[in-house]
C-alpha positions as CSV (number, residue, x, y, z in Angstrom):
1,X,16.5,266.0,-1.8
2,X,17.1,269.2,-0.3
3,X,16.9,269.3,4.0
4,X,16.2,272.2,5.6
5,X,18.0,272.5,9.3
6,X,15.9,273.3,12.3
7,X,17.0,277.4,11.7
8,X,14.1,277.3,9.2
9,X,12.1,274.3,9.9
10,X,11.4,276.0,13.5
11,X,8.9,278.8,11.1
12,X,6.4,275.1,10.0
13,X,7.3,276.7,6.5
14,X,8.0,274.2,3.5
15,X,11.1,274.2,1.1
16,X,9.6,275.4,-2.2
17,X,12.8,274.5,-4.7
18,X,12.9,271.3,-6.7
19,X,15.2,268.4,-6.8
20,X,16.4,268.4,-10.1
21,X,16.5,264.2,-10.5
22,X,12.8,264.5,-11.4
23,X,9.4,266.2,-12.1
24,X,8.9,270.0,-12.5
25,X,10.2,273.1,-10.8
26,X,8.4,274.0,-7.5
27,X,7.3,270.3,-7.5
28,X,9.3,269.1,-4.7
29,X,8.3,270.5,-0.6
30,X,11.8,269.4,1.0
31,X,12.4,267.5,4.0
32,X,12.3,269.0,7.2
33,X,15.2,267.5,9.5
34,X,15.9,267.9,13.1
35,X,19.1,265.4,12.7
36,X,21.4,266.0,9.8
37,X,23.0,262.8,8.6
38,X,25.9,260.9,10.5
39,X,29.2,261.1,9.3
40,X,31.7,258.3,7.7
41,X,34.1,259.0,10.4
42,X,37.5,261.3,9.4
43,X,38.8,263.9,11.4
44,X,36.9,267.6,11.9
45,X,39.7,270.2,11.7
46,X,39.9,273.1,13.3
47,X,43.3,274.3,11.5
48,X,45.0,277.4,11.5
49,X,45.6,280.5,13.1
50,X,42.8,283.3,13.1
51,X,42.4,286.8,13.3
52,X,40.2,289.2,15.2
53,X,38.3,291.6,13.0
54,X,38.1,295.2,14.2
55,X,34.6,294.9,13.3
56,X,31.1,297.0,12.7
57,X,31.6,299.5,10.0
58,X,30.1,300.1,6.9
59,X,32.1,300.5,4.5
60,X,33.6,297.9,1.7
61,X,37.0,296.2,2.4
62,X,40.0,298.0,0.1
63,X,41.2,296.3,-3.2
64,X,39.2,295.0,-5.4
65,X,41.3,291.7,-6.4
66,X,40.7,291.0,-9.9
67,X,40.0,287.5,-11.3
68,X,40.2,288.0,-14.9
69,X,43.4,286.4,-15.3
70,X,41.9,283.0,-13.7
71,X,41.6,280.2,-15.8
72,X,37.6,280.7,-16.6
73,X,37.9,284.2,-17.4
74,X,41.2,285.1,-20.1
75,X,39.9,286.9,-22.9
76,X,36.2,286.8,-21.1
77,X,34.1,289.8,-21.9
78,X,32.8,292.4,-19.0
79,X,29.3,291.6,-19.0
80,X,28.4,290.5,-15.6
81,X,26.3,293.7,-13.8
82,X,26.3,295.8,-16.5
83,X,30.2,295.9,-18.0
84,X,32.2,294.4,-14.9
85,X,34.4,291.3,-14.7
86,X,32.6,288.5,-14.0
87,X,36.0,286.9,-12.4
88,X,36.3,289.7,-9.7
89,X,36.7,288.9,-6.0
90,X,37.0,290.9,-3.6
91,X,38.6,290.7,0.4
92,X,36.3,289.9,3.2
93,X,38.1,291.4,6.1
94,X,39.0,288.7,9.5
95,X,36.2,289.1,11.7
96,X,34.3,287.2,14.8
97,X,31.1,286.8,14.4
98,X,28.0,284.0,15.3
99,X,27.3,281.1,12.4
100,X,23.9,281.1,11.9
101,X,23.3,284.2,14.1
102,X,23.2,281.6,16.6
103,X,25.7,282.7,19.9
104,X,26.1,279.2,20.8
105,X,28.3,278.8,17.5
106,X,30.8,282.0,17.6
107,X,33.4,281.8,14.4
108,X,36.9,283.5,13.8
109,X,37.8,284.0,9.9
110,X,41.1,285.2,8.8
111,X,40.7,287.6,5.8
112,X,40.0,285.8,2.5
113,X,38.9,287.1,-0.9
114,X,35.7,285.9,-2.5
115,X,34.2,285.7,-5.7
116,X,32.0,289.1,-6.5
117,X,30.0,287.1,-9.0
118,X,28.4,283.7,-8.7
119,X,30.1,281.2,-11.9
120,X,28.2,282.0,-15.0
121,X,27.5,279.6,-17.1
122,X,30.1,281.5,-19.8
123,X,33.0,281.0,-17.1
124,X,32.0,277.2,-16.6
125,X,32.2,276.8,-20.3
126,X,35.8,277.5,-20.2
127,X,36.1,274.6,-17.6
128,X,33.8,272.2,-19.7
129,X,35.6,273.1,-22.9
130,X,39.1,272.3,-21.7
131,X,38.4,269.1,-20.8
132,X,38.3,269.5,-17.2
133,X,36.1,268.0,-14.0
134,X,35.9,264.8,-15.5
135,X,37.2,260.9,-15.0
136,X,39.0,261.5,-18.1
137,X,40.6,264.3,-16.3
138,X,40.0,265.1,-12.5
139,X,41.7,267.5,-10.3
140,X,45.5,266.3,-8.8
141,X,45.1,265.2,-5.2
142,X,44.7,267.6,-2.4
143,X,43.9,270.5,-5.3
144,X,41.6,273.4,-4.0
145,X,42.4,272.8,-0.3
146,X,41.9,275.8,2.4
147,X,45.9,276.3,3.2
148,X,44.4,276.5,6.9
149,X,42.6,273.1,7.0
150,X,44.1,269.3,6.3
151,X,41.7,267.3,4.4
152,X,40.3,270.2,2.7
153,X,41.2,269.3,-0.7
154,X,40.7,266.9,-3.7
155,X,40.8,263.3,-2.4
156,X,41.4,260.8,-5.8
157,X,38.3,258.5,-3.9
158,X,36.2,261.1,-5.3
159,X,37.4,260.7,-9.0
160,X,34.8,258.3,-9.9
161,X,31.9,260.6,-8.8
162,X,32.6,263.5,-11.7
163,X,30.9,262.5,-15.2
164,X,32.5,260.0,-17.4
165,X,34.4,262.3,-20.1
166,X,33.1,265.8,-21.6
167,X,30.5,264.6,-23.3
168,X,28.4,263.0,-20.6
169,X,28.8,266.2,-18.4
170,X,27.2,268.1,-21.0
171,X,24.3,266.1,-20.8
172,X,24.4,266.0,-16.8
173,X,24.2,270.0,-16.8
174,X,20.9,269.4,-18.6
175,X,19.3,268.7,-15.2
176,X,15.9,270.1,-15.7
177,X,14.5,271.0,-19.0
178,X,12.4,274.1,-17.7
179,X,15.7,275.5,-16.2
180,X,18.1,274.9,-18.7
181,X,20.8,277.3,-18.5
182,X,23.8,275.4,-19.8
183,X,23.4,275.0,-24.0
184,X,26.3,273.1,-25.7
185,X,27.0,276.3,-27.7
186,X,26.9,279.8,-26.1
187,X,23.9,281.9,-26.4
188,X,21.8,284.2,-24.6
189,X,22.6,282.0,-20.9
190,X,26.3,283.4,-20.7
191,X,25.5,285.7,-17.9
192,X,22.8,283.1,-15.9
193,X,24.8,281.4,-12.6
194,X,25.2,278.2,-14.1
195,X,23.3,275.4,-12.2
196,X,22.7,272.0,-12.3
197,X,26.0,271.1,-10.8
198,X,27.1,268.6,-8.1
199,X,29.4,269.7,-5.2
200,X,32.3,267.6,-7.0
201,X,32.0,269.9,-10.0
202,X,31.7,272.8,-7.6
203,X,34.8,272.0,-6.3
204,X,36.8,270.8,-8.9
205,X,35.8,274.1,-10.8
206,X,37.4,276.0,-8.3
207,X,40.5,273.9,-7.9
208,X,40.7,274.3,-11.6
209,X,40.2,278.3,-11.7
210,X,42.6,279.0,-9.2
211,X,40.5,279.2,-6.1
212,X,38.7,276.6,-3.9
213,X,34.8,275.9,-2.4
214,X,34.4,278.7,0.5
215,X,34.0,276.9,4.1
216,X,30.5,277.3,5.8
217,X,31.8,279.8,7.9
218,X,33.3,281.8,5.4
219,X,30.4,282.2,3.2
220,X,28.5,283.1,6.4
221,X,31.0,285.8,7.9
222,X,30.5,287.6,3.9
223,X,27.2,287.2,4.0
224,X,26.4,288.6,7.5
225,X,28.6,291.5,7.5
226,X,31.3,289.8,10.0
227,X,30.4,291.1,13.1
228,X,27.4,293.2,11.8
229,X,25.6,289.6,11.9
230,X,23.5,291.0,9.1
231,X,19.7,288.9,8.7
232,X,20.1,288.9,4.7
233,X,23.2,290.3,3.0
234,X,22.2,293.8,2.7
235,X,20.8,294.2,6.1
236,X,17.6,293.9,7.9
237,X,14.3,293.6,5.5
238,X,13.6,292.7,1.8
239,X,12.5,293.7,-0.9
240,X,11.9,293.0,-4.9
241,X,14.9,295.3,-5.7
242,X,17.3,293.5,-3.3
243,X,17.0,289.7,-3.7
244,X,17.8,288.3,-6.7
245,X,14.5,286.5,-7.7
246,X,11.4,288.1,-9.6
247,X,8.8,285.5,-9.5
248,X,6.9,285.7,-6.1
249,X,6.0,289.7,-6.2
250,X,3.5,288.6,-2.9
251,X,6.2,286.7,-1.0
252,X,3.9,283.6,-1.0
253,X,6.8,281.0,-2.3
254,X,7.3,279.0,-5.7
255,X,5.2,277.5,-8.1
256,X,4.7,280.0,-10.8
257,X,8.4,280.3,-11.7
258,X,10.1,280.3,-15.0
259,X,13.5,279.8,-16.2
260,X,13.2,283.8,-17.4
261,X,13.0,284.4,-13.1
262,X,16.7,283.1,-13.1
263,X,18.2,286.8,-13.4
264,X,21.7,287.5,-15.0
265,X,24.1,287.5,-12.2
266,X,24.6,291.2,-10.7
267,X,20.9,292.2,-12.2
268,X,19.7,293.9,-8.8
269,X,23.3,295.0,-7.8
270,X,24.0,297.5,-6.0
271,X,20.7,297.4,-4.4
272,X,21.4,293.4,-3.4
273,X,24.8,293.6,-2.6
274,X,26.6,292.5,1.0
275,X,28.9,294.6,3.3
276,X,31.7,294.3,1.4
277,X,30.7,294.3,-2.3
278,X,29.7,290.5,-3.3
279,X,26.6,290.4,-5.3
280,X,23.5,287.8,-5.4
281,X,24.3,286.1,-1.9
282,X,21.0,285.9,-1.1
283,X,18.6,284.6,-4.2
284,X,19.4,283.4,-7.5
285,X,21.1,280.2,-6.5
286,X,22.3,278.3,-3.3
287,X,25.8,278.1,-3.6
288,X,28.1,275.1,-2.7
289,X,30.0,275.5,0.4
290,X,33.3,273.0,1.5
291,X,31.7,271.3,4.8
292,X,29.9,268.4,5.0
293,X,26.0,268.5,5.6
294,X,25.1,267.8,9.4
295,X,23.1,270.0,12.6
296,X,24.0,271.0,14.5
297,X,27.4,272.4,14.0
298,X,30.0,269.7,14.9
299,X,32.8,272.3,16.1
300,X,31.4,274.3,18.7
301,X,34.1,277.0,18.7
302,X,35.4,277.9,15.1
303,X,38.6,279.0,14.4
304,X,39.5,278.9,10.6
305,X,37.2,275.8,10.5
306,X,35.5,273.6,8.3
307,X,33.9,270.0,8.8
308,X,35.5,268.1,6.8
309,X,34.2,264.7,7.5
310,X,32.6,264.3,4.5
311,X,30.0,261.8,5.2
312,X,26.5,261.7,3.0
313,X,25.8,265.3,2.8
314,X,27.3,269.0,1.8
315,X,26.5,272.2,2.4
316,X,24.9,275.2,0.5
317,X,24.1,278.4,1.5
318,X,22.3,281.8,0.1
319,X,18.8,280.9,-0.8
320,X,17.4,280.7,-4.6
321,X,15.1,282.5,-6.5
322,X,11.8,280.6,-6.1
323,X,12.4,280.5,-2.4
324,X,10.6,282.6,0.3
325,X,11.9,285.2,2.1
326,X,13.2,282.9,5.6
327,X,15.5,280.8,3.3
328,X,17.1,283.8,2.1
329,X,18.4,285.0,5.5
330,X,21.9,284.7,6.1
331,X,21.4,282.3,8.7
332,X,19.5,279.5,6.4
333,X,21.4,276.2,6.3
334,X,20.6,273.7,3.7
335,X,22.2,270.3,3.0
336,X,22.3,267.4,0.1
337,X,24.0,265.1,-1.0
338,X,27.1,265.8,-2.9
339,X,26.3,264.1,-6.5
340,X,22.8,265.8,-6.4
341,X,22.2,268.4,-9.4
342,X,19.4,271.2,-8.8
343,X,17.9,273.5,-11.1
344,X,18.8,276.3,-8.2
345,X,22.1,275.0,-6.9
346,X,25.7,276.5,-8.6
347,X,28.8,278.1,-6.7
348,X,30.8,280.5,-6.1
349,X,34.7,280.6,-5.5
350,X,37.3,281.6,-2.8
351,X,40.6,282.6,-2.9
352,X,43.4,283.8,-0.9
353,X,43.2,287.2,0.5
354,X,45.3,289.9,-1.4
């Protein structure tokens, strides 16, 4: 079950997305929390040196560092926002900035490169068809870690959470049957962000494709513009033509959705798109993050953080399409637990800066 952190929960407004592990879309109203979960203990790392952003402007970071020689992507069509590649990521530049919009929780980010695209369910069939993010064949130990942070990576404790062999995941990403973007064959889904996956397959995906789960912080420094501090990805305001959702015309919240209101990723770009180029960040899906699920922040001052106690909950971030407006924002914070699988839940990847 979804919790919503006290950002949000201060508004008395309900969670209108659906835990996938039963009943309908829009059936579920979230939980409210104050608290966050305790952790199992480990070590919160700080790691790393950081770098001050100069801050402020408008335009896009330079160089546009391709991903279509990643794993999920060789020989991978164009098709995601028209005829672009899906793999692309591009540089969000070092910058200083407030998590959560929130000045009691300032962050510094070295420069990092981030997917453009949320994973499609085309590029996650690469990952499913080679055998991959399963028992039968997890990631190696310490894969996808943040070169910044220890304890960022694969741990071999977490092999037993990831489906049984290839077959049972298929039947896992079957989450919800009125939201069923992954089909055992392709077909018209390719270009939906694929869904129904647990933070495990998040990350091991990304281990796999070259990259790794994007911390908290990260996410939020691409979302909010850096030092901009942005409210949604785009700026201040929303519309139909920005987010990436088409179901809730009068901004009331869920409940008359369908699976044909889960756009194609980069269907409202450019209008959607954040300071420095990434598309869908606020809509479509909630998107895995590294940290672990707690409020408030554990590490007060962030310098090329992450809370990496892993403890009962994760982290996602970005909103999804049957949610209203407030969730959206780039300051919404959301947690679950790791193994849970949502109909609006998938990921999106980082990787080093170029």
């Amino acid at each position: 079950m979804k919790t919503l952190l006290p950002f949000a929960a201060l508004l008395s407004l309900s969670i209108a997305s659906a835990c996938s592990s039963g009943g309908d879309a829009g059936s579920s109203s979230g939980n409210s929390s104050s608290g966050g979960s305790s952790s199992n203990g480990g070590t919160t790392s700080s790691g790393g040196s950081s770098t001050t952003s100069s801050g402020g402007s408008s335009t896009t970071s330079s160089g546009n560092v391709g991903g279509g020689d990643s794993a999920s992507c060789k020989d991978l069509p164009a098709t995601c926002g028209g005829a672009k590649d899906c793999c692309a990521a591009q540089d969000v530049p070092a910058a200083t900035f407030n998590r959560g919009n929130d000045p009691e929780f300032p962050a510094t980010v070295s420069a990092f490169a981030l997917d453009v695209y949320e994973v499609t369910v085309g590029r996650f069939r690469r990952f499913v068809d080679a055998g991959a993010g399963t028992q039968a064949s997890p990631p190696a130990a310490d894969a996808g870690a943040h070169p910044l942070i220890a304890n960022s990576g694969w741990k071999a404790a977490w092999n037993g959470e990831l489906a049984a062999d290839t077959a049972a995941l298929k039947e896992a990403l079957k989450c919800n049957p009125s939201y069923p973007a992954w089909t055992d064959t392709p077909g018209e889904n390719e270009n939906k962000p694929m869904n129904c996956i647990t933070w495990y397959d998040a990350l091991a995906f990304c281990a796999w494709d070259g990259g790794r789960l994007p911390t908290e912080a990260e996410w939020n420094s691409a979302a909010a513009g850096g030092a901009d501090q942005r409210e949604y990805p785009w700026g201040d305001g929303i519309t139909l033509a920005q987010a990436a959702y088409d179901c809730r015309a009068d901004g009331s919240g869920a409940g008359d959705c369908k699976f044909s209101d889960m756009l194609a990723v980069g269907s409202k770009s450019p209008a959607g798109d954040g300071k420095y180029g990434h598309v869908d960040l606020a809509g479509s899906v909630w998107e895995w993050v590294l940290d672990d699920g707690v409020e408030p922040y554990r590490i007060k001052d962030c310098k090329d953080c992450a809370d990496v106690q892993f403890g009962d909950n994760r982290m996602f971030r970005g909103g999804g399409f049957p949610n209203e407006d407030y969730l959206l924002t780039t300051g919404a914070r959301i947690y679950d637990v790791p193994t849970d699988r949502d109909y609006d839940v998938g990921v999106r990847c980082a990787r080093a800066a170029k």
